[in-house]
C-alpha positions in Angstrom: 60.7 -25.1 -9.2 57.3 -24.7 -9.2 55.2 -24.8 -12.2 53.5 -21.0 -13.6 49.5 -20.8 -13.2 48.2 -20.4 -16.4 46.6 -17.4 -16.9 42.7 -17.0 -17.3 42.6 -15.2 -20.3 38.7 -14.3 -18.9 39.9 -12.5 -15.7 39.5 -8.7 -15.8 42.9 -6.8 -15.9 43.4 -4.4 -13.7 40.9 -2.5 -11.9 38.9 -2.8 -14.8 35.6 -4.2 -14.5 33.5 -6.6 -17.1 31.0 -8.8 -17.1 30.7 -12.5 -18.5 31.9 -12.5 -22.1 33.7 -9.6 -21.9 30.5 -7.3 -21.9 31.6 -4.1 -20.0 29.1 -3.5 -16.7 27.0 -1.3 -18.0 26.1 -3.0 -21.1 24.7 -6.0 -18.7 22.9 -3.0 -16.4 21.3 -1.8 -19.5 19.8 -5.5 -20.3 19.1 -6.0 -16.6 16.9 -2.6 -17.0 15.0 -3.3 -20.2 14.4 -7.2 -19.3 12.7 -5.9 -16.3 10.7 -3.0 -18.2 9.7 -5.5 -20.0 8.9 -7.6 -17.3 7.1 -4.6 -15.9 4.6 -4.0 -19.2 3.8 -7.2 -19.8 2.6 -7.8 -15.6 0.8 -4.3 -16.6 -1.2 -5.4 -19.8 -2.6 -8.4 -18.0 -3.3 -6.5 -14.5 -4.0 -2.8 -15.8 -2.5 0.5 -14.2 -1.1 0.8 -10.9 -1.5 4.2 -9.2 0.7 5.7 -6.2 -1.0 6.8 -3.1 0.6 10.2 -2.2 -0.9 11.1 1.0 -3.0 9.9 3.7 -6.5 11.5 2.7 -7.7 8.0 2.3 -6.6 6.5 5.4 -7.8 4.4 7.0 -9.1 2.1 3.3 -5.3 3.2 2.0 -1.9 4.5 3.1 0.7 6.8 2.0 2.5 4.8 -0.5 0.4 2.2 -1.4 0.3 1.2 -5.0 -3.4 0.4 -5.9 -5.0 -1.3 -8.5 -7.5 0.2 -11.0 -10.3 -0.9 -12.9 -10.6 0.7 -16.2 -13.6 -0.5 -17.2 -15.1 2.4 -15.2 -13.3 4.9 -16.9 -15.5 8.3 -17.8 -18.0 6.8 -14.6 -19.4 3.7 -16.7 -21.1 1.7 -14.0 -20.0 4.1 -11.0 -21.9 3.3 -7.6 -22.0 5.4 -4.3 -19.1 4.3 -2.0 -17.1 3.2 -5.0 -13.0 4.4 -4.8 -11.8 6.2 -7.8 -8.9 7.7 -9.6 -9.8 10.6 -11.4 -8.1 13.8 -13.4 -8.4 16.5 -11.2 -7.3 19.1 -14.0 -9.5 22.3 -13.9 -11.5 20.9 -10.4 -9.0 20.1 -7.3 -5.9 20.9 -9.3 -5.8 24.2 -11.4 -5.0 23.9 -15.2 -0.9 24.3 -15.6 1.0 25.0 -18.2 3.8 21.9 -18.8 5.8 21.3 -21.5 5.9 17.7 -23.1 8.4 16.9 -21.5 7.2 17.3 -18.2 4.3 15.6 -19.2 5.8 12.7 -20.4 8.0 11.9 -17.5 4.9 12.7 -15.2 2.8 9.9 -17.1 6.0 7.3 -16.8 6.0 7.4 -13.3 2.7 7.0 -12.8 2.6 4.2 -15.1 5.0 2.2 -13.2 3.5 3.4 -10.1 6.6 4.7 -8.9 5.4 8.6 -8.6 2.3 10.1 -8.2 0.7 12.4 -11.1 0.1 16.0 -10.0 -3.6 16.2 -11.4 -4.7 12.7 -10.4 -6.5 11.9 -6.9 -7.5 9.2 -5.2 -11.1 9.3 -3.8 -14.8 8.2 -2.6 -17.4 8.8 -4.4 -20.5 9.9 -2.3 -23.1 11.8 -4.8 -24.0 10.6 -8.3 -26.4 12.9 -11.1 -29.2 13.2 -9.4 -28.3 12.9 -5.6 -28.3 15.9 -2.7 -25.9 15.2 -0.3 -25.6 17.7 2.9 -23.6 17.5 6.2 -24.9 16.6 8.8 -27.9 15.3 11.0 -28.6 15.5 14.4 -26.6 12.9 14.9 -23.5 13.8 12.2 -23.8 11.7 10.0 -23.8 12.9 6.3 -27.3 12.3 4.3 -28.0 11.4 1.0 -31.4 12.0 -0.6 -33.3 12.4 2.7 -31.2 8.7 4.3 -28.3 9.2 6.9 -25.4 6.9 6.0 -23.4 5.0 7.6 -19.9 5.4 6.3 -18.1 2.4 8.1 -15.0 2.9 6.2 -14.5 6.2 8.1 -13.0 3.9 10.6 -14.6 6.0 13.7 -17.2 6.4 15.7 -19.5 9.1 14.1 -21.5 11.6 16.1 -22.8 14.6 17.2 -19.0 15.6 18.7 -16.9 13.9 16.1 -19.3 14.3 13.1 -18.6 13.0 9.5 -17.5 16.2 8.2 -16.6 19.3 11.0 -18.3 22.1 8.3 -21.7 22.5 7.4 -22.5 22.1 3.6 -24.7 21.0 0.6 -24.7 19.5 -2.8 -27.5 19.1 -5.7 -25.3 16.9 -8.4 -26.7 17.7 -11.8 -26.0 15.3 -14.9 -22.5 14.3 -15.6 -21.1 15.8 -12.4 -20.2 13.4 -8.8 -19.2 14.4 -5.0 -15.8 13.3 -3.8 -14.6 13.0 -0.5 -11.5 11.5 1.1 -12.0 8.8 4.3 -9.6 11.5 6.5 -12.3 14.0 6.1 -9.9 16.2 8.3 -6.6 16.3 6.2 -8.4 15.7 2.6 -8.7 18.3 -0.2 -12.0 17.3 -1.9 -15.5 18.7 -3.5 -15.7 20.5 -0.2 -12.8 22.2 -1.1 -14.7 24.0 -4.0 -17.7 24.9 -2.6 -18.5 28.7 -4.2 -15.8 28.2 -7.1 -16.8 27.8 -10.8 -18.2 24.2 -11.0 -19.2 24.6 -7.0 -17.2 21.3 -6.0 -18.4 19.2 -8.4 -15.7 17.0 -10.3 -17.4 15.8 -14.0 -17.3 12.0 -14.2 -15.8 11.7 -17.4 -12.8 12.7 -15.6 -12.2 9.2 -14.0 -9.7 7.1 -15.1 -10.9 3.9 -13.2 -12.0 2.6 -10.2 -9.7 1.3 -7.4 -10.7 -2.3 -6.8 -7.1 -3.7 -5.1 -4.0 -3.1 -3.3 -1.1 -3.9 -5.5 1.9 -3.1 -3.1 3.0 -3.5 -0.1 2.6 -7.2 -0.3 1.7 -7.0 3.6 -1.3 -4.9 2.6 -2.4 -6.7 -0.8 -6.1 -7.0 -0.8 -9.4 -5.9 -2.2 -10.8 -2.4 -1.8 -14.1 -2.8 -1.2 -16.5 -0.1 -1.9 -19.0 1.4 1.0 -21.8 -0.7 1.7 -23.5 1.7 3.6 -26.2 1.6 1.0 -25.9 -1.9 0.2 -23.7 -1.0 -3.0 -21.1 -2.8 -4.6 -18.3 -4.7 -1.9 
């Protein structure tokens, strides 16, 4: 007669599942989920904020769904340069004031801080016009000018011309203090300061309204990388 197995007293009975120790399963999902929160905020207070990119108005310097890296030491424009790529609060400018609840806030502001959803009132942009700058579309040739000087916008990632110009309408800025120009790269798909042209504010987005300035790409890995800003001026990047 063959002897009984003895009985593993740690085996679940049953169908009933539990983890090691006896801790039921979602005990040990709730400590998987807060050792990686905290995981998370720690990688986040040594690397600073991580933004989603919602849509392809930046393309081709980012994609849809790219998690970028911002600066915060430019927050409110401190040390802004033309060409430089910015996340800003578009509240009152591109986006219209809206009425939200805390609530609504507060989950907003948690997915954006994990980079895992995109803030309604916060764009992704270039910066093109500082105080103190004109900026018009577009010469002869169509490129835009800046303070009398054509640029050339290399991150457009196209040929520019007379046919395929910089921007396909015809328009002009004078930026007075605390105010900046926007523009996406896709000048064809992106809601920018053209967008505002003849509203309150005519366009022009107040640089205390950024939030940083995009200097990396954080996610995918394939796509991690600087973001350099236009050097069509010789600025920063």
């Amino acid at each position: 007669m063959r002897a009984q197995e003895p009985r593993d007293r740690n085996r679940s009975r049953g169908s009933r599942a539990s983890g090691e120790a006896g801790r039921p399963w979602w005990a040990l999902v709730l400590l998987t989920l807060a050792g990686a929160v905290v995981a998370a905020a720690l990688l986040r207070a040594f690397s600073g904020p991580v933004y989603l990119v919602p849509s392809g108005s930046m393309e081709p310097a980012l994609l849809p769904g790219d998690r970028v890296h911002v600066d915060t030491a430019a927050a409110a424009g401190a040390g802004l340069e033309h060409g430089d790529v910015v996340v800003f609060d578009g509240a009152g400018s591109l986006a219209p004031y809206r009425s939200r609840t805390a609530l609504d806030r507060g989950l907003e502001d948690v997915a954006a801080f994990w980079g895992v959803g995109a803030a309604q009132d916060v764009y992704v942009k270039r910066v093109l016009a500082l105080p103190g700058d004109t900026l018009s579309c577009c010469t002869a040739d169509g490129r835009l000018e800046r303070n009398g000087a054509p640029l050339d916008e290399s991150y457009l990632g196209r040929t520019v011309d007379a046919a395929a110009p910089a921007s396909r309408s015809t328009w002009a800025f004078e930026v007075p203090e605390g105010r900046m120009v926007v523009l996406g790269d896709d000048r064809d798909v992106s809601r920018d300061s053209r967008a505002l042209l003849g509203a309150p504010g005519g366009g022009l987005i107040p640089v205390e309204k950024v939030i940083g300035r995009v200097d990396s790409v954080a996610w995918p890995l394939d796509r991690r990388g600087d973001v350099p800003a236009g050097a069509e001026d010789g600025s920063r990047g």
